[in-house]
Each structure stands twice: as structure tokens, then as C-alpha cells.
C-alpha positions as a printed Julia matrix, in Angstrom:
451×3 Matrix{Float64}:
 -41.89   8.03    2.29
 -44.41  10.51    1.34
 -48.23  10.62    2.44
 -50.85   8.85    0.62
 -52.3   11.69   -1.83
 -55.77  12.34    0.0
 -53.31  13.43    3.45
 -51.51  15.52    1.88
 -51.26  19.06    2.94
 -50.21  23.0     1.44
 -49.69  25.94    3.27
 -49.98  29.05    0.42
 -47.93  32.14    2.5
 -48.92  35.08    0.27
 -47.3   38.34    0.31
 -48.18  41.85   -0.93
 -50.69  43.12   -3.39
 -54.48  41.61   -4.13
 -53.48  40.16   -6.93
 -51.19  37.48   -5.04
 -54.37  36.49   -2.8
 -56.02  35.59   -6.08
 -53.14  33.55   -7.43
 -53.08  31.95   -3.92
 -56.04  30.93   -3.96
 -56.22  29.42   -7.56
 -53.15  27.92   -6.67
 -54.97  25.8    -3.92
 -57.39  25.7    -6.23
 -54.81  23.74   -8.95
 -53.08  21.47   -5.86
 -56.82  20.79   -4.47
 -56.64  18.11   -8.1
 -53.72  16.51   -6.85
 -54.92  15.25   -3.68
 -53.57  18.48   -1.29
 -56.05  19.55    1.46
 -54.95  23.28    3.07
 -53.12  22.89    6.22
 -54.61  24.88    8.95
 -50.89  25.49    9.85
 -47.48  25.8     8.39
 -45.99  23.41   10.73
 -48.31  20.71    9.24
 -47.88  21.4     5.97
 -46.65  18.33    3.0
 -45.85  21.47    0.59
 -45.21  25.23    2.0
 -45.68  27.38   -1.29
 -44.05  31.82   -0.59
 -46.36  32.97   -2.92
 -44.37  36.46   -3.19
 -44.13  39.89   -3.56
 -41.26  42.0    -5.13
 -42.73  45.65   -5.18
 -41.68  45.99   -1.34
 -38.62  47.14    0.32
 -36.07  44.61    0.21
 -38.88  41.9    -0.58
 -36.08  39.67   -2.7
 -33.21  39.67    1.25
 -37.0   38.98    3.24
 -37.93  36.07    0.84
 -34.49  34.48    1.71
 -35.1   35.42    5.46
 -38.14  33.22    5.4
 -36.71  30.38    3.69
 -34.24  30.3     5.82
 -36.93  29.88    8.88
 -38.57  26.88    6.5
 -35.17  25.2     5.72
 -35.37  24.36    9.58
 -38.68  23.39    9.97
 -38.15  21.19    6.79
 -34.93  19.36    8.36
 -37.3   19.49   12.03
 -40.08  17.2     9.8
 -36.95  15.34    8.2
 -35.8   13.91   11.68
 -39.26  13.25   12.23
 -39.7   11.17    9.03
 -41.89  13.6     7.09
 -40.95  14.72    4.02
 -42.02  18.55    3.19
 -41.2   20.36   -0.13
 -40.95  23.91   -0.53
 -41.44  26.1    -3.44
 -41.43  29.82   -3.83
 -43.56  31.19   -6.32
 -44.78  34.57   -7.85
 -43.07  37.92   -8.62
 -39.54  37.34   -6.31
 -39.24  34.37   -8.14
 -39.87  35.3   -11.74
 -37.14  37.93  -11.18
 -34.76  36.03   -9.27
 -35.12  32.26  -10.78
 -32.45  29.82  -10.47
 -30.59  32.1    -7.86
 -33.01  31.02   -5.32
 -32.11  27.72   -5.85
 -27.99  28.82   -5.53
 -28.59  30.51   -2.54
 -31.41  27.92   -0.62
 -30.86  24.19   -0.66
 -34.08  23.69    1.02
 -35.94  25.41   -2.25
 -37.5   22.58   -4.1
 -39.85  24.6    -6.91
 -39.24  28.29   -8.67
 -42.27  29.07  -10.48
 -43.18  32.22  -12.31
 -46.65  33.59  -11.63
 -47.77  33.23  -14.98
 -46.84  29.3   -14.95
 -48.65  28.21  -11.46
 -51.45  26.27  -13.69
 -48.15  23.78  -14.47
 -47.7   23.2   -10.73
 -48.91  19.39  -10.76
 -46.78  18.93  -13.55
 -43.74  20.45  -11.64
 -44.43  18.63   -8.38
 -44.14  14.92  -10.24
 -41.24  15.74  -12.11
 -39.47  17.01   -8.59
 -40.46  13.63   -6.91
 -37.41  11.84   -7.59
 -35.62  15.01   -5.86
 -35.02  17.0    -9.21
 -34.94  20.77   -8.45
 -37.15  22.85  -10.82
 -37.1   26.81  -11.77
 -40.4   27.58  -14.66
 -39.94  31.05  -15.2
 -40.73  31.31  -18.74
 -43.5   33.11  -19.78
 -45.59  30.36  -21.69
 -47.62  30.4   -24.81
 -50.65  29.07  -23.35
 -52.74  31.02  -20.96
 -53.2   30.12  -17.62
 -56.58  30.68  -17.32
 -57.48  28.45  -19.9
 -55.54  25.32  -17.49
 -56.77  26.59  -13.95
 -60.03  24.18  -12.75
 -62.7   26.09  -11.6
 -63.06  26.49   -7.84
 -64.9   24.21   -6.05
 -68.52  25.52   -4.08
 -66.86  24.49   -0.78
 -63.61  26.28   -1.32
 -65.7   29.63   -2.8
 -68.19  29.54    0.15
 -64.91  28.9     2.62
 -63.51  32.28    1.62
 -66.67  34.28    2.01
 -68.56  36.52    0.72
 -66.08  38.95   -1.07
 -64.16  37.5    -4.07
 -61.27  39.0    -6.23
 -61.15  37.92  -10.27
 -58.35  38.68  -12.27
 -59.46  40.1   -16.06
 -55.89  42.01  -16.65
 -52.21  40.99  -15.99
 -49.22  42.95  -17.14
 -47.92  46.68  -17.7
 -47.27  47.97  -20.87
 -46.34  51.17  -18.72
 -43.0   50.9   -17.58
 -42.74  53.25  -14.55
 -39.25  53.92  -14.13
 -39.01  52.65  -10.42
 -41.31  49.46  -11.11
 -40.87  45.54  -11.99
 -44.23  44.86  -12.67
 -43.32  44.57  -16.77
 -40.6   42.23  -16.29
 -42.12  39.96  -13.9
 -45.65  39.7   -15.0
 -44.92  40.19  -18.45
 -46.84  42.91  -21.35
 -50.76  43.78  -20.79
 -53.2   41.35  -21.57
 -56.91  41.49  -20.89
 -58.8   38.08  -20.41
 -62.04  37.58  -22.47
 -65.12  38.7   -21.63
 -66.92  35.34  -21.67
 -64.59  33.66  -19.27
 -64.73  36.97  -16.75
 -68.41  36.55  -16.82
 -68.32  32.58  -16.11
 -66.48  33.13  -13.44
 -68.57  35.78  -11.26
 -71.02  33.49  -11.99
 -69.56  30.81  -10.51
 -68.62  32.69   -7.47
 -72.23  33.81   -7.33
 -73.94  30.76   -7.16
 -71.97  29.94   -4.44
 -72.9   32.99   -2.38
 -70.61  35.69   -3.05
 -71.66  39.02   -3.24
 -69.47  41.27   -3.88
 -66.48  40.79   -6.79
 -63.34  42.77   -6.8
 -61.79  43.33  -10.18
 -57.72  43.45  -10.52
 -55.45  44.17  -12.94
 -51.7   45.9   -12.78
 -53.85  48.86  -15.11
 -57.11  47.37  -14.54
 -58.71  49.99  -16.38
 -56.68  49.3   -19.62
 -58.95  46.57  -19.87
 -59.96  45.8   -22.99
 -61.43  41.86  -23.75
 -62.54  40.13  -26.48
 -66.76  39.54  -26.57
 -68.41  36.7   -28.29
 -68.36  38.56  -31.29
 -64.16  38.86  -30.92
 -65.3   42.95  -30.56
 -62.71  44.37  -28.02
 -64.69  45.78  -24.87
 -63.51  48.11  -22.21
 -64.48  47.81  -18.64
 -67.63  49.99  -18.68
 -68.79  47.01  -20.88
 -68.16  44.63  -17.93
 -69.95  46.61  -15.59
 -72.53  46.7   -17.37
 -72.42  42.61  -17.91
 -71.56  41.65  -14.3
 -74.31  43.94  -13.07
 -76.76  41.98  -15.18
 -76.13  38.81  -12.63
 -78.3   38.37  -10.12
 -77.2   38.14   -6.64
 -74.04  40.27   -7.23
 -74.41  43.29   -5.22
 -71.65  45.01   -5.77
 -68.34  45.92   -8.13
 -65.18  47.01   -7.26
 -62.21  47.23   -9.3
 -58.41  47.94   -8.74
 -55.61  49.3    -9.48
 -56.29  51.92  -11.98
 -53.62  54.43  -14.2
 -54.28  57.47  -14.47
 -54.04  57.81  -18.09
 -56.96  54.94  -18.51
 -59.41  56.72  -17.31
 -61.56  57.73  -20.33
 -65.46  59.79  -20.39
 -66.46  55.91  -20.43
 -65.49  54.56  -17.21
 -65.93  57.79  -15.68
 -70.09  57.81  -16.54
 -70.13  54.5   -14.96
 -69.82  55.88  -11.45
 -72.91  57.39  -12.38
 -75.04  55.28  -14.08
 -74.35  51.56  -12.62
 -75.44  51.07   -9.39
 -73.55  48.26   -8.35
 -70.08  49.93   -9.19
 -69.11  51.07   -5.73
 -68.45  54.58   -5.02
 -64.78  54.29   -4.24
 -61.42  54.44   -6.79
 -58.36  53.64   -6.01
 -56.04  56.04   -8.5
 -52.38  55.69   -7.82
 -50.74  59.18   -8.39
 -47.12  58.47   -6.83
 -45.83  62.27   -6.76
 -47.83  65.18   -6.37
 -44.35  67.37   -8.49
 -44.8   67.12  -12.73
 -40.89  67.12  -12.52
 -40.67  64.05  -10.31
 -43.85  62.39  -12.6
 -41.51  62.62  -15.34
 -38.5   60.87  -14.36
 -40.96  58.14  -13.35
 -42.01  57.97  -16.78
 -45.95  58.37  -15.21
 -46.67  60.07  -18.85
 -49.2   61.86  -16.95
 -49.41  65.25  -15.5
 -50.68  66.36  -11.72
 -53.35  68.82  -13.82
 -54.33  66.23  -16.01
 -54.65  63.75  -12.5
 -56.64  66.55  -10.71
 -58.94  66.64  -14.25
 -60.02  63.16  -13.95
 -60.89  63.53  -10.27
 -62.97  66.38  -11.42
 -64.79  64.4   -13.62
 -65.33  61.76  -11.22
 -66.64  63.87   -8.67
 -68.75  65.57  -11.19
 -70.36  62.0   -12.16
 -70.46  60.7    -8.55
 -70.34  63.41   -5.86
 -70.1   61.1    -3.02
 -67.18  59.21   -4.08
 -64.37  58.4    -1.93
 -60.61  58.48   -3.24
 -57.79  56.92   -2.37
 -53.85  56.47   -3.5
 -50.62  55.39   -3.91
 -47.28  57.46   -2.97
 -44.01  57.47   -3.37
 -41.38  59.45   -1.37
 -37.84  60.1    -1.68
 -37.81  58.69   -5.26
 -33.89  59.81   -6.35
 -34.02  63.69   -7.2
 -37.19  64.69   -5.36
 -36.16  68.34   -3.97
 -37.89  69.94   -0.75
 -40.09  71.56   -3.32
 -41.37  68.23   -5.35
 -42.18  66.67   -1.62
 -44.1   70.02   -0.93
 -46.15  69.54   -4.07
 -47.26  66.02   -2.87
 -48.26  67.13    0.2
 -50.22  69.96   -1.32
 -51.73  67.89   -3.83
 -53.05  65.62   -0.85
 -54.26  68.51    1.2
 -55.93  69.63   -2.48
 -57.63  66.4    -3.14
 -58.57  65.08    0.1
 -57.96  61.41    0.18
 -60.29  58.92    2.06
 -57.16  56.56    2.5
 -54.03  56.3     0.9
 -50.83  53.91    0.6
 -47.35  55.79    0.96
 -43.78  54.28    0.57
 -40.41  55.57    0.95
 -38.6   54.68   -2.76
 -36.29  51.58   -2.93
 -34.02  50.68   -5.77
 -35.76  47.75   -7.69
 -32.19  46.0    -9.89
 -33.25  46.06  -13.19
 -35.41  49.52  -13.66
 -34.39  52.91  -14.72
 -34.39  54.51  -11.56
 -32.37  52.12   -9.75
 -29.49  53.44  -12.29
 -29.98  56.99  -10.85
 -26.91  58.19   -9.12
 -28.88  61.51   -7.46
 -30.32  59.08   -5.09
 -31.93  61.01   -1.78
 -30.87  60.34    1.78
 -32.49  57.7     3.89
 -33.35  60.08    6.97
 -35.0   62.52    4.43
 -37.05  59.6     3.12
 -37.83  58.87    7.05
 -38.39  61.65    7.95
 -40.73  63.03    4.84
 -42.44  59.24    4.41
 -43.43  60.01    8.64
 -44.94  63.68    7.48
 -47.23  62.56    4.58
 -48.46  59.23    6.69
 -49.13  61.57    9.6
 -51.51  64.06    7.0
 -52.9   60.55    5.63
 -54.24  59.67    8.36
 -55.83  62.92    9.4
 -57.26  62.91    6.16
 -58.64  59.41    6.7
 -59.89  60.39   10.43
 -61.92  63.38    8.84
 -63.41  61.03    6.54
 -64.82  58.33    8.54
 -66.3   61.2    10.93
 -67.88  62.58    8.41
 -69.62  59.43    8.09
 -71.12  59.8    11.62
 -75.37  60.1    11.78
 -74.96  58.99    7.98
 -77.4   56.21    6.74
 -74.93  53.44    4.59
 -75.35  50.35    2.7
 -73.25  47.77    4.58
 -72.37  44.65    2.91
 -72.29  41.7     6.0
 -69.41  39.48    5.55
 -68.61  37.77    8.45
 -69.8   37.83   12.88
 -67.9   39.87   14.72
 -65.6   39.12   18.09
 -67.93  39.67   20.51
 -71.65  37.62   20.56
 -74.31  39.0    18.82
 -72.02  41.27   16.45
 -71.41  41.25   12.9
 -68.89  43.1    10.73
 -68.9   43.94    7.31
 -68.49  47.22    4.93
 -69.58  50.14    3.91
 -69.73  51.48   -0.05
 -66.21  53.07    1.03
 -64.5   49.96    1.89
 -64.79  51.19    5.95
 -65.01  48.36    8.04
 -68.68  48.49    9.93
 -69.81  46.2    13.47
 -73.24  46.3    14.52
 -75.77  43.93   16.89
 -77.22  42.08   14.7
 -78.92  38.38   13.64
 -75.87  36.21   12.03
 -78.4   35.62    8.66
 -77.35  39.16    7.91
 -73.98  37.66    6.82
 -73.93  37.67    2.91
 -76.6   40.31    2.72
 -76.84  44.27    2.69
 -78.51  46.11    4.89
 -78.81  49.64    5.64
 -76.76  51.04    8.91
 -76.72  54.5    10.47
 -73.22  55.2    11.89
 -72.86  55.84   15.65
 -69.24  55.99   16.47
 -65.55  55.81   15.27
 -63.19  53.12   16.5
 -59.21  53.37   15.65
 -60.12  51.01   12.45
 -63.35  50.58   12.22
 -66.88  52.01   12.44
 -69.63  51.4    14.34
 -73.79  51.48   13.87
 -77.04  50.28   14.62
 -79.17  48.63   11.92
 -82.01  50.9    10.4
């Protein structure tokens, strides 16, 4: 028999990219209407909801590797006269579907990630035990079903929020899935972007984090049905009182127009940090990845962002052993790092994703190179990233205060560059900025005294 509706209880297990935390949370957001409170555990839990990932090494065999785990602890609350429904949600199931079903009894829901807003609807039609897959990509947009977030549930998550204004890739990278399971680009409108920062403003948040697969392909319809590029946010969001600051992710290379670019410069609340995925540092290898970009035309656009914001930090994404990359094309990322100078950076060895280009590939490159290459570049990565939080030492920074540290009296928040900062300091601090001078370096973190 199940719980009444005002015991029941979801777990949200979210893998992979910032995107994913947003959709989890909405998603507790949606099952929040139907009566489901979040379970502080997964043990506890009425529905368990893999909210997942599939741009990861073998996410799709891990995915079954957890449900696996969860088809126990489903048949352990059976025996104990608790039912418990499980549904896996996101990008592994969008490409995989009713195969998750074929291959996991204990799956009870396969829903797409641009379908999550239908969840209620799914959950009543699987009460009398029906098994559901809603992959389809539907008409409707979800935004335009999702209930806004409750002040409780905003203020629970602090004082950093993520909002979605772009889903979808119109790119189609050679080694990527992102087209096929989050569909082609579209850009939300302007209006609703803005209600919602508000929203999360009001209830103390200070700090928004734009995402999109190509965030800066942005381009949303204004009031006027005028399409507006993300300078034009900015410059909108800034305008809010109480938002402090503006950070955006992941960007493409080839979005990056004089626009966006001047921003840097001339908003103040746009932090001074970009994320700009570059994946090879060889034109050859750029090119079988279908990047339509060049490493001169890369190197350009850092040019121009260091021009318009001299203190801004860079970071990346990499991709090593992709099938064909020669001694040479690995020795052209690695001096393209060394020429750029990267305040952090995310590096992968290449997996075959089924259904892209590059899984076809038959010149596909050894796994001990990609070991053994993928170890080199992570080593220089996090020299690189050393160097740059020393640098930082005896500087003067703007720290945003998030949450108190571990030990009493601390706090910990972060810097412009997305460093992690603890000081001594008053808990009130939390939510606020305050200006830090930098003391010392831990392994992850920073440390300072307040100014």
C-alpha cells in the first residue's frame, strides 16, 4: 500500500554536467506538487529518480551498475512492506529508452530530459504497475509547465543558483550526443529568464549561473519578439538589485562575437572568468571533430578577451586520444596549454559515444597512449592551476560568502575566479561580499583574512 501523499519521499541522484543539477532540482521542484518531500537519504526514499549523464566514459554500463544496487534496495523495502519506484531520467535515458526497461525489471519510469515537467502525469499512469518510457521530444516547452520554486526550497540551496536560458546543439561535434539527446538549439525568452533571477533573488540568492550546451548562442525573444543575444541579458539581469554577480557556461568557441566580448569590460557583475571548451590544441584533430573552428582563430578570441578584461581567468575542456590524434596533434595541445595558461581545466581520455561520427572511426588510438598522454596533460593542468592560485597570494578579492565553514568561526565562499576562499569571520557574512586579502594556499582551496 503506498504512503499517504504528504509522506511521501524522492531521492534525485544527479550525475555529470551543471545542467543536470538544474533539472534536478526543478524536478523536485515538479514532485514537491504531488505531495513528495526530499528524502535526506536514498534508503528512505518512496521514488529514487538517476537523473543521468551520458557524456562520460561508459556512463550508459554505470547507469545499469547503479540500478542494479537499487533493484535490491527496492526488493529490501518490498519485504519490508514499502513500496519504492524507480525511474531513470535525463540524457542515458533519452538515448537508451525502452532498453532500460529490457535490461532492469526494477526500472519503473524512462523519461527524456526535455519531458520531466510530465513527471506527475507519468507517476499516476504507472500506479497500477504500468511501465512507462517518454522520450519524445514534445511540442510544448517545458518551461512553460515547470511551477516556480518555492522560497523555502530556493533559500535551502543557497546562495548560488544555476538558470537554464539555452538547451540543445545545433553543432554536432563528431564525438558528442548532446544533439540527439537534448535535441536542436533553442534559447528561452527573455522575459521568463528575467522572472526567474528574480525569483531566486528575492529569496536571497546572489549570484546566478547561466547554462546552456552553447550558452553563448543565446539568442531570446524580448517583449517586443526582437531576438537578443546574451550581452542583452547581462545587461538586464545586472539591472536587479541584489544580484551580485553573473556567470555563464559552457561557451563555443565560434559564439563568441565583439558583443559578448565588451561585456567583460563594461558590466560589472559579469565575473571575470570563461569557461571556453577548446578540446584539441592540433587544427587537424579540430577538424575531424567537426569543431568548425581553428586553434588561431581560438587563441584570437582569448586575445580579445584579455584585451577587454586583463585580469580574467580561463579555463577548458580537453580531449585526448580522440581516434587519429598522432604524437604531434597531442604535442600541439600541450603547447597550446603551456601558450594560454589555463586557471583550471577539464581533460578526458576519448570514448566511443554509439551513434556519432567518431565512434565509426576505425583509426581508433590505444588505451595506454590515452593513459598515459590523459596522465601528462592533467599533471601540466594542475601546475598551471597551482601557479594561478599563488599568484593570488597578498591579492585583495571580492569573495562572495556562501556557506560556514568546518571548523567554528569560519566561513567559505568564492572568489571572482570561482577559487574556493575560508576566512574567520561573523556567520551574517553568508550571502554577502566582502573584500579578502589572500594569506595562504590549501590543496583546494584558499585562505584569507577579511579586509
Amino acid at each position: 500500500m503506498s504512503p499517504p501523499p504528504q509522506a511521501r519521499k524522492v531521492f534525485v541522484k544527479s550525475f555529470g554536467c551543471q545542467m543536470n543539477v538544474y533539472d534536478a532540482e526543478r524536478m523536485k521542484d515538479v514532485l514537491a506538487g504531488e505531495g513528495y518531500g526530499e528524502a535526506a537519504d536514498i534508503e528512505n526514499a518512496d521514488l529514487i529518480v538517476l537523473n543521468t549523464c551520458h557524456i562520460r566514459e561508459r556512463a550508459s554500463e554505470k547507469v545499469f551498475s547503479e540500478l542494479g544496487k537499487l533493484r535490491e534496495l527496492k526488493d529490501g523495502r518490498r519485504a519490508l512492506g514499502k513500496s519504492t519506484r524507480i525511474a531513470v531520467a535525463g540524457c542515458v535515458a533519452q538515448a537508451e529508452g525502452g532498453e532500460i526497461l529490457r535490461r532492469q525489471a526494477a526500472v519503473d519510469i524512462v523519461i527524456g530530459p526535455q519531458s520531466y515537467h510530465r513527471f506527475p502525469e507519468l507517476l499516476r499512469r504507472s500506479d497500477n504497475g504500468s511501465r512507462i518510457v517518454d522520450t519524445e521530444f514534445p511540442v510544448e516547452d517545458k518551461f512553460d509547465h515547470l511551477p516556480a520554486p518555492t522560497t523555502e526550497a530556493i533559500r535551502s540551496r543557497g546562495v548560488s543558483a544555476f538558470v537554464t536560458i539555452q538547451e540543445g546543439c545545433d553543432k554536432f561535434c563528431s564525438f558528442c550526443v548532446v544533439p540527439f539527446t537534448r535535441g536542436a538549439e533553442i534559447s528561452r525568452p527573455l522575459a521568463r529568464v528575467i522572472e526567474d533571477a528574480r525569483l531566486l533573488v528575492d529569496a536571497g540568492v546572489a549570484e546566478i549561473t547561466l547554462l546552456g550546451q552553447n550558452v553563448n548562442a543565446y539568442h531570446g525573444a524580448d517583449e517586443t519578439g526582437a531576438t537578443r543575444g546574451l550581452r542583452h541579458l547581462f545587461e538586464r539581469l545586472a539591472a536587479i538589485p541584489g544580484l551580485e554577480r553573473i556567470r555563464y557556461m559552457t561557451s563555443h568557441p565560434n559564439d563568441f562575437d565583439d558583443e559578448l566580448v565588451a561585456a567583460h569590460a563594461e558590466i560589472d557583475k559579469v565575473m571575470p572568468f570563461v569557461h571556453l571548451p577548446v578540446q584539441s590544441g592540433s587544427d587537424r584533430i579540430l577538424k575531424a571533430m567537426n569543431r568548425k573552428h581553428r586553434i588561431e582563430e581560438y587563441l584570437e578570441t582569448i586575445r580579445r578577451l584579455r584585451a577587454a578584461r586583463p585580469d580574467l581567468a580561463l579555463s577548458s575542456d580537453f580531449i585526448v586520444g580522440f581516434p587519429g590524434e598522432s604524437d604531434a596533434d597531442f604535442e600541439d595541445t600541450i603547447g597550446l596549454i603551456h601558450e594560454v595558461n589555463f586557471a583550471s581545466a577539464f581533460s578526458f581520455k576519448y570514448s566511443p559515444r554509439p551513434g556519432t561520427k567518431a565512434a565509426e572511426l576505425t583509426n581508433q588510438v590505444p588505451e595506454t597512449v590515452k593513459i598515459e598522454r590523459l596522465a601528462r596533460l592533467q599533471e601540466l593542468e594542475v601546475a598551471q592551476r597551482r601557479e594561478f592560485n599563488q599568484a593570488t597570494i597578498g591579492r585583495e578579492v571580492d569573495v562572495l560568502f556562501e556557506k560556514t565553514g568546518r571548523h567554528p568561526g569560519q566561513i567559505g565562499g568564492k572568489s571572482p575566479y570561482l577559487q574556493a576562499v575560508h576566512v574567520e569571520g561573523p556567520v551574517n557574512l553568508v550571502g554577502r561580499v566582502a573584500k579578502v586579502r589572500i594569506v595562504g594556499l590549501k590543496p583546494n582551496s584558499l585562505t584569507g583574512e577579511l579586509v
